[in-house]
N, C-alpha and C positions, 0 to 999 in steps of 0.2 A: 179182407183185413180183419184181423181178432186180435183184440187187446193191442196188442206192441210188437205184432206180427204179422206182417203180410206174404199170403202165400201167390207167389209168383208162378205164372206158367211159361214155358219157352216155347215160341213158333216152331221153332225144327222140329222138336220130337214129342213136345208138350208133356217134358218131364217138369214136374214141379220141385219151387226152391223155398224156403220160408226164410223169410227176410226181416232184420227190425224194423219198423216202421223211419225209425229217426237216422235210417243209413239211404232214406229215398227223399227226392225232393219233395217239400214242402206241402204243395200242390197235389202230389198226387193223391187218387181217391181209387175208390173200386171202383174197375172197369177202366182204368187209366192204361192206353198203353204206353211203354218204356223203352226206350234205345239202350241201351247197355254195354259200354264197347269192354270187348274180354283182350286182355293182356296174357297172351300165352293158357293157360290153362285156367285164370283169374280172373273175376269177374268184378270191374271197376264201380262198384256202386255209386262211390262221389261221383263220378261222370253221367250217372244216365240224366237222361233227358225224357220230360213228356212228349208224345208223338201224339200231337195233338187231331191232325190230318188221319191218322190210321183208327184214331179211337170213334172219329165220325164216320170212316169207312166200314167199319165193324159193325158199330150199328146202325146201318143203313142195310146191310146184307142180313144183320137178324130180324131185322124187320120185314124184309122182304118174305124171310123162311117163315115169318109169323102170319102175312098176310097169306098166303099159299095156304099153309093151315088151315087155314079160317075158314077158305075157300073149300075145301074139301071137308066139312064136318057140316054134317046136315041138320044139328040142333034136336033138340027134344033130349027126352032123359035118355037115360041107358039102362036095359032091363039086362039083368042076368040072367 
């Protein structure tokens, strides 16, 4: 989110939308995910919904990718 714009990404094709902040509920925040039902080619902003269930799903799997990580870096500096 920046200023009065939040830039949106979509699961399908993770094409990005920039949105006003005050066309999204309330609640939401960075990192929020959003239900968004599309009417034909249109995309019902009033309607979406926080997916509250998928926003703790998400970060549980980057955490996972994080501790993987972690695992595999053997610490100390890095010499060029």
């Amino acid at each position: 989110m920046e200023d009065a714009i939040a830039v949106l990404v979509r699961d399908e094709d993770e094409r990005t939308e920039d949105v006003p902040v005050r066309a999204l509920p309330a609640e939401c925040r960075e990192g929020s995910v959003l239900r968004v039902p599309e009417v034909g080619e249109r995309v019902d902003w009033a309607a979406a919904v926080l997916d509250e269930d998928a926003r703790r799903a998400r970060l549980r799997e980057a955490e996972k990718v994080l501790e993987r990580l972690r695992r595999r870096d053997p610490g100390g500096d890095i010499k060029l």
